[in-house]
Backbone bond lengths (Angstrom), bond angles and torsions (degrees), N, CA, C in turn:
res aa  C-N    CA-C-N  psi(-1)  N-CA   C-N-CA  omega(-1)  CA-C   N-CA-C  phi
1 X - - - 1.463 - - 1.517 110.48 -
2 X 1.678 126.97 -41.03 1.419 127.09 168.33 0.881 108.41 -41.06
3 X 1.687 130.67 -71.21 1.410 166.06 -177.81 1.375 80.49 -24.85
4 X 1.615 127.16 -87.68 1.203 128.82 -166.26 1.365 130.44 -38.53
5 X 1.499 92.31 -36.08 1.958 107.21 -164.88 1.654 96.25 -79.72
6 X 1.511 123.93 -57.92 1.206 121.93 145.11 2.021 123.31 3.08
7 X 1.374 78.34 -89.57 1.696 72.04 178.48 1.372 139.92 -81.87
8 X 1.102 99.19 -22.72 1.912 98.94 144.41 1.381 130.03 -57.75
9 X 1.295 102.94 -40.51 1.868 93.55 174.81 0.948 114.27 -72.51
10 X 1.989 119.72 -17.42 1.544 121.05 169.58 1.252 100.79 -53.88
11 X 1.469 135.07 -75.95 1.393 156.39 -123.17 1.728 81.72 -86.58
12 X 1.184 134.52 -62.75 1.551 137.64 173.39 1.558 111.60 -20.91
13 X 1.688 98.44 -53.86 1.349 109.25 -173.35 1.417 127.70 -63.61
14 X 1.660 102.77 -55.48 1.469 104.11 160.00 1.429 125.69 -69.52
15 X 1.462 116.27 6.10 1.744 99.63 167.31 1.472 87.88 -163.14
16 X 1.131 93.56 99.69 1.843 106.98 177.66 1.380 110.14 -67.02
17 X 1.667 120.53 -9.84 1.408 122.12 169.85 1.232 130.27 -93.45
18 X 1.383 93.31 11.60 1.826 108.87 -176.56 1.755 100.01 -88.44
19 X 1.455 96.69 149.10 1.315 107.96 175.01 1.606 124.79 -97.04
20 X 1.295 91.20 24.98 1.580 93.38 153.51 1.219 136.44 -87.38
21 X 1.109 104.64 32.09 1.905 120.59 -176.10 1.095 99.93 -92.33
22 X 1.799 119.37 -34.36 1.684 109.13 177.41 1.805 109.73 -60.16
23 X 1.295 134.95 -71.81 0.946 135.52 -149.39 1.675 90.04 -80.66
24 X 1.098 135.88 -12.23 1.851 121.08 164.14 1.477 86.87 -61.46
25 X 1.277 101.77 -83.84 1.733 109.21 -163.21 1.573 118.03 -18.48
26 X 1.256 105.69 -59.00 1.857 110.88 -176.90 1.672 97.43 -75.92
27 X 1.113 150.84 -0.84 1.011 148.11 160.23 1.720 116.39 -72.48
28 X 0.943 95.01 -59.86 1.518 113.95 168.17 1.627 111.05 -51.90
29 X 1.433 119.27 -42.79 1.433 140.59 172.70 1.266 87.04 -60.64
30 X 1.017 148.19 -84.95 1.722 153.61 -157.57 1.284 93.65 -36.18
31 X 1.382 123.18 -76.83 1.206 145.86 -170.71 1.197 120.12 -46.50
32 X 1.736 126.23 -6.60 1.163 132.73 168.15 1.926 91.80 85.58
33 X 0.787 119.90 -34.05 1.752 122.42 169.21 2.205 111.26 -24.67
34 X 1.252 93.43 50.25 1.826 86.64 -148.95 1.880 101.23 -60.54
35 X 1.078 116.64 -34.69 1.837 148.18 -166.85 1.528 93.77 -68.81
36 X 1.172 113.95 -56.79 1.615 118.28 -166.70 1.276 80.78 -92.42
37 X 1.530 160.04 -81.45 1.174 130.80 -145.13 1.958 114.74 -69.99
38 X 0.923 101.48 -13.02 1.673 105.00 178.60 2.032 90.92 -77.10
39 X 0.928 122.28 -65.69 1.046 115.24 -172.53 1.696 120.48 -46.52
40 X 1.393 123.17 -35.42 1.372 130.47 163.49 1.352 118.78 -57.54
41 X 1.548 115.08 -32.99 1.321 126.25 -158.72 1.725 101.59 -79.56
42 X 1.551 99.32 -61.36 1.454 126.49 177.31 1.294 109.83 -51.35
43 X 1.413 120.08 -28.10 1.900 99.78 177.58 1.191 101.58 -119.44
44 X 1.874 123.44 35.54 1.051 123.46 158.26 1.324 108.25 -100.71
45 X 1.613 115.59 -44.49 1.308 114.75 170.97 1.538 121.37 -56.65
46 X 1.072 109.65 -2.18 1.465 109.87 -171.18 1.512 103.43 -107.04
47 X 1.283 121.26 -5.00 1.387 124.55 161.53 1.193 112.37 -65.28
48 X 1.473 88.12 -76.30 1.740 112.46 171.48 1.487 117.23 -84.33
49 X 1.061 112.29 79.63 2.038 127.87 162.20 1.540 102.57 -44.38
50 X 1.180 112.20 -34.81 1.747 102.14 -157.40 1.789 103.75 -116.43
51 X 1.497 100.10 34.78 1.814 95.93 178.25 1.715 91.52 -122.89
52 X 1.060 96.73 125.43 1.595 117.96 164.10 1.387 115.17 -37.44
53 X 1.489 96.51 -67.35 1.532 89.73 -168.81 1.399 116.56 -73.40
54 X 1.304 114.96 -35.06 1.652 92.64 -175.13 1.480 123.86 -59.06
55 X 1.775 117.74 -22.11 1.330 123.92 154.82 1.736 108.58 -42.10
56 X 1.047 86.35 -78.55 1.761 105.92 -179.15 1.730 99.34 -30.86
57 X 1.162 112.44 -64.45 2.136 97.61 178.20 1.729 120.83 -75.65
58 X 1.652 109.94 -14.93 1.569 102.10 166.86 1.867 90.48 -71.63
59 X 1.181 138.77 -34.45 1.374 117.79 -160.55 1.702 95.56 -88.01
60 X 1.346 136.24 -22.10 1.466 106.57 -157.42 2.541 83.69 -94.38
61 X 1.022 105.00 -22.82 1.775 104.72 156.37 1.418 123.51 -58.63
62 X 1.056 119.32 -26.78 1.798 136.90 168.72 1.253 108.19 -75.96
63 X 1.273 129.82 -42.13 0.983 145.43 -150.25 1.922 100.53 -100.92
64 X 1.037 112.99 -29.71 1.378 108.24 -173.38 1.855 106.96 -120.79
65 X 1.571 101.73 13.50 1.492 117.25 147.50 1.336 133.87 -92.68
66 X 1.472 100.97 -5.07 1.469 126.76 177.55 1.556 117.75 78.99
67 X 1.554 97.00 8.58 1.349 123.96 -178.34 1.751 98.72 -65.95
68 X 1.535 136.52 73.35 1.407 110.81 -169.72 1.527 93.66 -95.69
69 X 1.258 171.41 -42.27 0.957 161.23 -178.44 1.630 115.99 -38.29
70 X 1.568 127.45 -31.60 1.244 143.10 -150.04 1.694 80.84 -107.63
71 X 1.505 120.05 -70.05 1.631 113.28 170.97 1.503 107.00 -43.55
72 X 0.719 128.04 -60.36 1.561 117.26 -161.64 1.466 118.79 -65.02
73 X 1.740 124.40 -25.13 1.076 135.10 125.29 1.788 140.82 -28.08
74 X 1.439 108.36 -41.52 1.142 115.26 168.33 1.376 113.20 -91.67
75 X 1.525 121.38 -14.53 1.510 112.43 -166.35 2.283 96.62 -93.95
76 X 1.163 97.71 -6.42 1.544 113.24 -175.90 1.240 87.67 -66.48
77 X 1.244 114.93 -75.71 1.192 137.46 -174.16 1.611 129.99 -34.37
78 X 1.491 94.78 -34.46 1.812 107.07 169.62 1.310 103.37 -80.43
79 X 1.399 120.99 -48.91 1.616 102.77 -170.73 1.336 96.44 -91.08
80 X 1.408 154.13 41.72 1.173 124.17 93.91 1.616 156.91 -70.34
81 X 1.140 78.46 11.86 1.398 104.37 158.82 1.366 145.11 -125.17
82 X 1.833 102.54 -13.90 1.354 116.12 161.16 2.002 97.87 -149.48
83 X 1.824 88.39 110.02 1.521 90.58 -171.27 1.611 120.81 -79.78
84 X 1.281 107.40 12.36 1.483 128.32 -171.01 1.579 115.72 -111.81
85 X 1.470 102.83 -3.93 1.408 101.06 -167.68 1.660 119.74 -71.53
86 X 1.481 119.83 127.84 1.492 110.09 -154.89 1.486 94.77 -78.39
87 X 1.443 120.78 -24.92 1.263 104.87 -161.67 1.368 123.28 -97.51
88 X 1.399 96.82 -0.59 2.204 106.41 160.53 1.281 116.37 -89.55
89 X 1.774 104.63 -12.93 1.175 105.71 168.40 1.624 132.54 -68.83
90 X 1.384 77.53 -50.60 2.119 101.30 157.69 1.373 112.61 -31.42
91 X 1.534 92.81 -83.41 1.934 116.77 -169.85 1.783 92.53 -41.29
92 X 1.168 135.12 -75.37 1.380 137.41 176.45 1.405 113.60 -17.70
93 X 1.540 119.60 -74.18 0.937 130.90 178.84 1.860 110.52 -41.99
94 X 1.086 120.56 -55.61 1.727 122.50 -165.37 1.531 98.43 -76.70
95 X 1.555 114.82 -38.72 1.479 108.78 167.45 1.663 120.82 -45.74
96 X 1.349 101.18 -58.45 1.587 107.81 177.96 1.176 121.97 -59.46
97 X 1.319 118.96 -30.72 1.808 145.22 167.69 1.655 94.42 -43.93
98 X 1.731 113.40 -73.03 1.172 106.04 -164.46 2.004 106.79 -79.53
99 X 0.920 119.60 0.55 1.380 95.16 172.00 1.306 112.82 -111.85
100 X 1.516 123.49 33.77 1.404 126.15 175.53 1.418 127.74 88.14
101 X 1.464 104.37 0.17 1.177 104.31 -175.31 1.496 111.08 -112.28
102 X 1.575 103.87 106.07 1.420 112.04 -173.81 1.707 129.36 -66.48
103 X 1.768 82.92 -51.67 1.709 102.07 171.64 1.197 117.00 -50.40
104 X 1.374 148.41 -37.64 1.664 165.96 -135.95 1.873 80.79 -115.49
105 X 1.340 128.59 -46.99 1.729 130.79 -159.38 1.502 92.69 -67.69
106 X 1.331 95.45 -37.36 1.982 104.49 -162.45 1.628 95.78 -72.34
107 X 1.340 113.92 -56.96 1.078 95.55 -163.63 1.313 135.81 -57.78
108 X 1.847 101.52 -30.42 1.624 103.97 -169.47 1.949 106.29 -80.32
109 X 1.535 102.30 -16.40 1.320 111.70 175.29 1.297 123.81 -85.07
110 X 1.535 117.63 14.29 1.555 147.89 137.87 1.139 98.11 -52.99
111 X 1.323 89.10 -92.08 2.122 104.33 -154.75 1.365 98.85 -50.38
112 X 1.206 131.80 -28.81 1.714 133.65 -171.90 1.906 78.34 -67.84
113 X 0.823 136.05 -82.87 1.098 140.04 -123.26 2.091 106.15 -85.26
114 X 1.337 97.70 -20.41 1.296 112.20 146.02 1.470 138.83 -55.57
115 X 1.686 109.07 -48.65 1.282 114.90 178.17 1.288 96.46 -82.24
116 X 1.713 154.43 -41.98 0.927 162.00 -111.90 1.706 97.34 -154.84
117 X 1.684 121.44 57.53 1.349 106.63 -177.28 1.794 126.95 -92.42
118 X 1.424 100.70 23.48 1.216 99.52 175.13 1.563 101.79 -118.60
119 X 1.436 122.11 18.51 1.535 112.96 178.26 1.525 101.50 -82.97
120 X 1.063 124.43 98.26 1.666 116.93 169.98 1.663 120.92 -58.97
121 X 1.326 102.31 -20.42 2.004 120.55 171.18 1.585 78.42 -35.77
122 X 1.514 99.39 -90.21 1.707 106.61 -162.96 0.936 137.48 -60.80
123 X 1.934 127.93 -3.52 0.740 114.04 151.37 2.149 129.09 -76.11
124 X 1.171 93.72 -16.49 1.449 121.03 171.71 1.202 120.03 -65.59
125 X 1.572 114.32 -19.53 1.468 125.88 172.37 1.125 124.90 -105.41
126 X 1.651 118.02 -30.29 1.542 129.72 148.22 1.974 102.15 -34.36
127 X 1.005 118.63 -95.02 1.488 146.37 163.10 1.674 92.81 -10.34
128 X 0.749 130.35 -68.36 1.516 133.63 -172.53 1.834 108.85 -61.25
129 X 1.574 110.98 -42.32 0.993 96.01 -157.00 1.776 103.30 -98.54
130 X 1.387 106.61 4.97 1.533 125.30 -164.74 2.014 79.14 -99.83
131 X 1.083 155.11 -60.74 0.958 155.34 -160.79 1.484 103.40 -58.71
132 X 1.522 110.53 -53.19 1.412 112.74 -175.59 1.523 108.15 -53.80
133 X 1.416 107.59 -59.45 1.368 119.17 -173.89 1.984 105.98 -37.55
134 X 1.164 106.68 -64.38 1.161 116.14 -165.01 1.900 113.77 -56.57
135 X 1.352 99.36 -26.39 1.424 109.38 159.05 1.510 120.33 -70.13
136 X 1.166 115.99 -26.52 1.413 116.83 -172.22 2.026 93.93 -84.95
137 X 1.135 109.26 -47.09 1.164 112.20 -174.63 1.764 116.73 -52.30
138 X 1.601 116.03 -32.68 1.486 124.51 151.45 1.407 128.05 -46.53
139 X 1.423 90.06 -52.90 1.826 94.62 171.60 1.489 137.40 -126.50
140 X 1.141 151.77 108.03 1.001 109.95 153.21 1.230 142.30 23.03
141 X 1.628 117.65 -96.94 1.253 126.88 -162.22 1.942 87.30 -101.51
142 X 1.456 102.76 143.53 1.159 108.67 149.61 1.248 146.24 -18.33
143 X 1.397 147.15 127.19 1.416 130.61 159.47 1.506 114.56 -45.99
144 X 1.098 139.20 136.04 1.451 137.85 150.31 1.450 127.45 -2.14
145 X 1.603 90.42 -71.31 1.510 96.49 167.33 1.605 138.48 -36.26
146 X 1.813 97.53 -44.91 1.334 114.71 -177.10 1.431 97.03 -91.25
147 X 0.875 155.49 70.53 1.540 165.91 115.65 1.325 132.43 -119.78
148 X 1.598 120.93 154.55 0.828 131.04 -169.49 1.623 114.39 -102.04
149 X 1.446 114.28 94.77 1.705 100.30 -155.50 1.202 100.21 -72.19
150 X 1.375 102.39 141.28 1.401 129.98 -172.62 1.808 111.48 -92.47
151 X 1.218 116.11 -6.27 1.048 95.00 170.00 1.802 83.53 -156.74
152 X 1.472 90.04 123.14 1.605 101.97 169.72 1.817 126.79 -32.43
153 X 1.282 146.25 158.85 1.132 131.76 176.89 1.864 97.84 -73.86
154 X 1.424 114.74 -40.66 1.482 123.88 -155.80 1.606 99.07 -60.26
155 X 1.777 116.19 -37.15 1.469 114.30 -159.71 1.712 94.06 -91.77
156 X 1.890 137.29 -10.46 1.194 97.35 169.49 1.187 148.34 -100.43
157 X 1.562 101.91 164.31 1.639 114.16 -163.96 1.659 104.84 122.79
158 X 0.996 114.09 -38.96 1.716 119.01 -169.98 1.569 104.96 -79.75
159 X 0.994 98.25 160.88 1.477 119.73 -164.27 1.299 119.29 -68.45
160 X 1.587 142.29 150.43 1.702 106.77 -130.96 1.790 93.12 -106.66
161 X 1.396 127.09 21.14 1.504 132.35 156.67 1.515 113.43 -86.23
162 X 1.504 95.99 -17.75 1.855 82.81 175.92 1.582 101.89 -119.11
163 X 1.477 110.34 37.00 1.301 99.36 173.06 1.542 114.16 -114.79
164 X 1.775 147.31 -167.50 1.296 110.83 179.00 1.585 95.97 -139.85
165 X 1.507 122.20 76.47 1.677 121.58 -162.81 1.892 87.34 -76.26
166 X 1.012 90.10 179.89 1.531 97.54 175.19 1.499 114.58 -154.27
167 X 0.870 136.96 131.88 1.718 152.56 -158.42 1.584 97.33 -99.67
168 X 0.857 115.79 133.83 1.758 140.84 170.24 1.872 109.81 -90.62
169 X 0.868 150.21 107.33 1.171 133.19 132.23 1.531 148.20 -159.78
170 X 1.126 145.84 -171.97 0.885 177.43 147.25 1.878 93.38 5.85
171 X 1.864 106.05 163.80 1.491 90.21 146.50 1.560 114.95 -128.11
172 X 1.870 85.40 23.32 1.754 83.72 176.62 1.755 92.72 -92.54
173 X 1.334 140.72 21.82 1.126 139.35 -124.56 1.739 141.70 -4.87
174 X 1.939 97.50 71.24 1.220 89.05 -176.69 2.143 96.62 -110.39
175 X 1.022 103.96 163.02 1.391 106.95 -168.81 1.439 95.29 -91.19
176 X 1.454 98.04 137.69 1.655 103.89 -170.34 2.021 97.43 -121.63
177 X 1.239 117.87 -1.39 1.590 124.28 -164.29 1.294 121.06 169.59
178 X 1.298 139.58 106.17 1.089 151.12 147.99 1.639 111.10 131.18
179 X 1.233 122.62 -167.62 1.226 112.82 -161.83 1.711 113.11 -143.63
180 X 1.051 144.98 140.52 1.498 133.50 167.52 1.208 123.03 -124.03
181 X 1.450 153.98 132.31 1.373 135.41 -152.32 1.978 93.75 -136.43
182 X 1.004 88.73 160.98 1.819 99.75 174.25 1.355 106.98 -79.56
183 X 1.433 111.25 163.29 1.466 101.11 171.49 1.959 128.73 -64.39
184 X 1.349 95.87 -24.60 1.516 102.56 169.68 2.005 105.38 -58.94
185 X 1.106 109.41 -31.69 1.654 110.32 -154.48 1.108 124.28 139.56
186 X 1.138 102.74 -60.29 1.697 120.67 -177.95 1.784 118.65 -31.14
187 X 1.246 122.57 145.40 1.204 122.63 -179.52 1.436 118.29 -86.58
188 X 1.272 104.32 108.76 1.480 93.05 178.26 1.502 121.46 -124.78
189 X 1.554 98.60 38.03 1.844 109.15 171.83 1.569 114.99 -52.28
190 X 1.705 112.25 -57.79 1.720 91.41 175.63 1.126 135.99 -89.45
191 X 0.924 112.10 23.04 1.709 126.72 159.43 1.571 116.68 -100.52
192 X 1.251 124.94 -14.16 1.168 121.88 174.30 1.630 118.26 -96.60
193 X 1.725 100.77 -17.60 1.215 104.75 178.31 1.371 115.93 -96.10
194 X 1.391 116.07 -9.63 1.750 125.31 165.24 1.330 83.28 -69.14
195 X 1.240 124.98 -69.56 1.522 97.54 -144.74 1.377 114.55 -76.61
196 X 1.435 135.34 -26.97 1.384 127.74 143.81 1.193 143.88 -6.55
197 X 1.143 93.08 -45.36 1.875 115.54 -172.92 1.567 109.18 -81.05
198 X 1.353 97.24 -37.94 1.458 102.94 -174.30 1.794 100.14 -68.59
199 X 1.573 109.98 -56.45 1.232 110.57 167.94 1.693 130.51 -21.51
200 X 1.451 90.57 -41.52 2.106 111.35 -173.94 1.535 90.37 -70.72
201 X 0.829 128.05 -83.19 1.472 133.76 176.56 1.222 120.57 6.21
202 X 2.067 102.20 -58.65 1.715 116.45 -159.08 1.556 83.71 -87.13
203 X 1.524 113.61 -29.24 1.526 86.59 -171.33 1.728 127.32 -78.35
204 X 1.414 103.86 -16.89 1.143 127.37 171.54 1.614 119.73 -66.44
205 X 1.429 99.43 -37.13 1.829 97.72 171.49 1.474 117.29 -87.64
206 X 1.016 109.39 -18.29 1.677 129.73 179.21 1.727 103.20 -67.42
207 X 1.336 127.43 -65.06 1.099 131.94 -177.13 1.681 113.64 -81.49
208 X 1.024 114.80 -0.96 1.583 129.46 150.27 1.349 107.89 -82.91
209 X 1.322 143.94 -40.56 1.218 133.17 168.92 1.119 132.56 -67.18
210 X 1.669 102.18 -27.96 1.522 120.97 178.64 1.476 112.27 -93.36
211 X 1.399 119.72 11.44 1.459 123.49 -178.86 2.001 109.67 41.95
212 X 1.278 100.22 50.10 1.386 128.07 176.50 1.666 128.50 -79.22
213 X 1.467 103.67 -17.04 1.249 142.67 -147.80 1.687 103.44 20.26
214 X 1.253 140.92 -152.50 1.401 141.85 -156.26 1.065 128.79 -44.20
215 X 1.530 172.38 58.10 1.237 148.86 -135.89 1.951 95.70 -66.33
216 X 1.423 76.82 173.47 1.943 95.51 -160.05 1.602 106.26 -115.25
217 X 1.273 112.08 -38.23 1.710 140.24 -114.63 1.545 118.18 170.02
218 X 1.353 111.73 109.18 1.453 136.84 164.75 1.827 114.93 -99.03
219 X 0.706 133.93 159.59 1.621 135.29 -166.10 1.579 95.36 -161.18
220 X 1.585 108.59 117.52 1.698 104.43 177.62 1.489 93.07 -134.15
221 X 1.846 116.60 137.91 1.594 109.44 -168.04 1.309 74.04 -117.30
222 X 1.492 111.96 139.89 1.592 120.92 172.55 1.698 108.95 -160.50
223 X 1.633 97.71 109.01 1.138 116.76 -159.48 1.274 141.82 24.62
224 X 1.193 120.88 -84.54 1.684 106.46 151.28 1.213 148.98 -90.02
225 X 1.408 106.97 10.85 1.334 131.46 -152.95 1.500 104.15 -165.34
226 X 1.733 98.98 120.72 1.665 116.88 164.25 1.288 138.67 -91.24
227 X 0.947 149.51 135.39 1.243 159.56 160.10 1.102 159.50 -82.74
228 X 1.563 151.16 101.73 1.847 130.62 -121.52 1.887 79.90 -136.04
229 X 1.255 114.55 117.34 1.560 114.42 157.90 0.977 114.16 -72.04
230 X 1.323 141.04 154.56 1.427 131.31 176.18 1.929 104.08 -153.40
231 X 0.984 102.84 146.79 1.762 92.65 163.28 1.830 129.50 -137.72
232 X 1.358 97.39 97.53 1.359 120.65 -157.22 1.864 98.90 -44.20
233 X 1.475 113.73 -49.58 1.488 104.62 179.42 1.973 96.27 -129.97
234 X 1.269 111.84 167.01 1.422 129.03 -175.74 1.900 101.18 -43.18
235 X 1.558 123.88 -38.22 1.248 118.64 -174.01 1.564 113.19 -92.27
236 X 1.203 108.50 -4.50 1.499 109.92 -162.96 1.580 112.02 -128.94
237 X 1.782 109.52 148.01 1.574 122.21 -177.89 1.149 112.45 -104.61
238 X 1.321 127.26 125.36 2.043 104.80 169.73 1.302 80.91 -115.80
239 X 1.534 123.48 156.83 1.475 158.81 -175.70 1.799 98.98 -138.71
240 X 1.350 97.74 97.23 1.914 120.48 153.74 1.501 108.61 -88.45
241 X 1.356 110.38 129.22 1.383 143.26 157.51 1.275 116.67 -105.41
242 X 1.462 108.09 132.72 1.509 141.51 151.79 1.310 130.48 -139.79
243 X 1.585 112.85 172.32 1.310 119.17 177.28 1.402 113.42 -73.24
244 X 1.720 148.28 146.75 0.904 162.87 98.12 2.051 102.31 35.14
245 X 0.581 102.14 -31.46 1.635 110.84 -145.29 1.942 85.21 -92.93
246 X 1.531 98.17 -52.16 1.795 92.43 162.74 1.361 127.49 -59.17
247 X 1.289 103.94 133.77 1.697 122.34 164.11 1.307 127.02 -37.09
248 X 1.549 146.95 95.83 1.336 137.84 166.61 1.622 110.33 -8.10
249 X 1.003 112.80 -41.72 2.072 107.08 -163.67 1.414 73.57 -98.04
250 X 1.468 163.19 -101.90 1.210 141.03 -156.90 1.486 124.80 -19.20
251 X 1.186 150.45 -64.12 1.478 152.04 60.92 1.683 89.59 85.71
252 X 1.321 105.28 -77.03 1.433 128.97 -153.36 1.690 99.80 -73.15
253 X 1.475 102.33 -58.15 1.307 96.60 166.68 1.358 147.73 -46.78
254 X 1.235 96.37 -41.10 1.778 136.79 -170.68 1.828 92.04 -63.53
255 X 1.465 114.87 -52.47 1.223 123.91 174.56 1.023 116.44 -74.86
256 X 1.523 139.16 -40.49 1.493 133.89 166.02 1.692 105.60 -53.58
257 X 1.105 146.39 -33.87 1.597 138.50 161.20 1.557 125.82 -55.42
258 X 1.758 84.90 -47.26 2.163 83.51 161.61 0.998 130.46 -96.65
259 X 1.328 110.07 15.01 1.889 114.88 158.47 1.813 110.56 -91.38
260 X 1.208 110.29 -23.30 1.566 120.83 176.39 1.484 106.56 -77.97
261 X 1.484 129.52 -42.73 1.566 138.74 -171.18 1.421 106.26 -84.24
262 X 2.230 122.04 -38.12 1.176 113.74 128.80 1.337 135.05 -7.44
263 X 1.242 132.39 -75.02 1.021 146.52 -137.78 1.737 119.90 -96.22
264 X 1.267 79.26 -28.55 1.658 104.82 175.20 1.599 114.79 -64.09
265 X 1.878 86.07 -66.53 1.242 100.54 170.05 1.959 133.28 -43.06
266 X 1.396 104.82 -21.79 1.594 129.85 -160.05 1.540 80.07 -94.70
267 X 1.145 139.14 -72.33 1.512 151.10 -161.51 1.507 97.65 -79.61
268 X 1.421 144.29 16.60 1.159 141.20 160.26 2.081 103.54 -111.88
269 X 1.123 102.10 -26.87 1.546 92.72 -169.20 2.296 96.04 -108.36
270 X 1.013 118.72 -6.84 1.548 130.50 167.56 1.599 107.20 -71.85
């Protein structure tokens, strides 16, 4: 794969008009290379304005930088120029998935499933995400089941440093479940989950540099109250809280249960 990346960036170099920038770029993408392959991608598409795909790989590189605003921009951009394309149709669809928007998920996971009518994935995800919807449309609030309780039965009533809510989200950091408040009260879930995300990132390039392979687990001690990052699937952060007064391997545990009830929850509304 070096060997390869190697001689494409040769061949890139001597003819910056060659279209071997696609298969460097997604190579580099493989390779976790997300910075250097966005950059190949991006001043390929900018050669070529009117090629699908190189849109199509700056967005699925956007997209796996957690950059979704910049993907969802580039995936616009392909099906205006190819209104059939299954795989902006895709990227669209999981984008809209994670920012709550079901109806917009359904739709592009139609036409995906139109051009593509033997993928049973999508029809399995249509079906999934038309079920959810229709539950939400009953209530308001969730069934029980479909949530992630945010605050244990054992911790309520107690004071919210010795209690252990846990935050759901995103790694563009948008909050997809649960809640975290300051000690005054105040809500401070999307601000804790912006800055979280950004956090996942450094830790993610850090242990890529350090040939670390995946991180698992973040641990932040802050004054009276600790904290275990965790990430139940490749797109998603959960953040467990407790008091000071708990044990690191307690802590650990406490978070190994809401990465499993996480997880459930993710594979019940997918």
């Amino acid at each position: 794969m070096t060997d390869d990346i190697a001689s494409m960036t040769l061949k890139l170099a001597q003819d910056p008009a060659s279209l071997v920038f696609l298969p460097l770029a997604e190579s580099l993408r493989k390779r976790g290379q997300l910075d250097a392959a966005l950059t190949v991608a991006a001043r390929g598409a900018a050669r070529y304005p009117e090629l699908a795909d190189a849109h199509d790989l700056v967005a699925r590189i956007q997209s796996d930088r957690g950059a979704g605003d910049d993907a969802f921009d580039a995936w616009t951009s392909v099906l205006r120029l190819v209104p059939d394309h299954l795989g902006a149709h895709k990227g669209l669809a999981f984008l809209s998935y994670r920012t709550g928007d079901l109806g917009r998920s359904v739709k592009h996971l139609t036409r995906a499933l139109e051009l593509a009518p033997t993928d049973t994935s999508l029809a399995g995800a249509i079906e999934r995400l038309r079920t959810l919807m229709a539950t939400r449309a009953e209530s308001v609030n969730p069934p029980e089941a479909d949530r992630i309780p945010v605050t244990p039965e054992a911790d309520r009533g107690r004071p919210a440093t010795e209690q252990t809510p846990t935050l759901l989200f995103d790694q563009q950091g948008r909050v997809m479940q649960g809640t975290l408040a300051r000690a005054d009260g105040v809500d401070a879930s999307d601000a804790v989950a912006a800055a979280l995300a950004g956090v996942s990132r450094e830790a993610e390039r850090a242990t890529r540099l350090l040939d670390l392979g995946e991180w698992r687990a973040i641990a932040i001690e802050s004054g009276a109250v600790n904290y275990e990052l965790r990430t139940p699937t490749p797109e998603t952060l959960l953040l467990v809280m407790r008091g000071r007064e708990v044990p690191a391997g307690r802590l650990a545990r406490i978070a190994d249960r809401a990465v499993e009830r996480a997880r459930q929850w993710l594979e019940d509304i997918v």
